[in-house]
N, C-alpha and C positions, 0 to 999 in steps of 0.2 A: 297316367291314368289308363284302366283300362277297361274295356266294354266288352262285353258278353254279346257272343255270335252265334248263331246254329248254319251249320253246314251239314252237305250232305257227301257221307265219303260210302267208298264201297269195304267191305268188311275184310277182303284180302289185305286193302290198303291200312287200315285200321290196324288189323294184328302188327304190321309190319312197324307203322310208329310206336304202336305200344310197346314190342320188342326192342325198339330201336331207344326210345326211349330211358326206357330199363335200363338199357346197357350205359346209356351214359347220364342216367341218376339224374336225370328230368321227368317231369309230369307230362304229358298228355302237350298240354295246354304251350308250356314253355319250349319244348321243340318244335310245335306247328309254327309258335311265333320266329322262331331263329328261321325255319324252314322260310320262311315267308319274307323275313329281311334277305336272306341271301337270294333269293327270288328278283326280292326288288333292286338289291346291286347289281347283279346280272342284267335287267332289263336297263338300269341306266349307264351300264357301259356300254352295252349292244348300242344305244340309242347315242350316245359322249360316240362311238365308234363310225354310227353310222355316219352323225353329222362332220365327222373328221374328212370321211370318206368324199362326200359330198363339197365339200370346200376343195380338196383336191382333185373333185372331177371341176368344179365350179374354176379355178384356176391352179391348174399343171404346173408343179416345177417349173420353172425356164431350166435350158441348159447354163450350166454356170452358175447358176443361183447359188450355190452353195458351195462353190469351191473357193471360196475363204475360207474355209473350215478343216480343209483337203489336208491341211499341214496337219491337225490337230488330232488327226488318225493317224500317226506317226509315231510308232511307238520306241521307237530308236532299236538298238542292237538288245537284244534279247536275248 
């Protein structure tokens, strides 16, 4: 479903989706909304990223932690 917005853009930016648009045989409307999802995946990786970040300032690798694994980057004779 979808609901009708009014925004305010400035008119450099305007021609530029219109153009942009055009070229890839969308409306106005349907590239603001793509523009606007890819938007929001960006913001919830940045956010999925920070909280990664966070956990491993929250608790560090130990040493050793993960050299069970050490064999399994062994790619043999190549």
């Amino acid at each position: 479903m979808f609901k009708t917005i009014q925004m305010t853009i400035d008119e450099t930016l305007l021609e530029e989706v219109d153009t942009t648009s055009a070229q890839l045989g969308m409306n106005r409307s349907a590239f603001i909304r793509e523009a606007l999802r890819q938007a929001m995946d960006r913001f919830r990786m940045a956010e999925l990223e920070r909280q990664h970040a966070a956990g491993y300032a929250r608790r560090p690798v130990e040493p050793g932690e993960f050299d069970v694994w050490q064999a399994e980057q062994t790619w043999g004779d190549a």
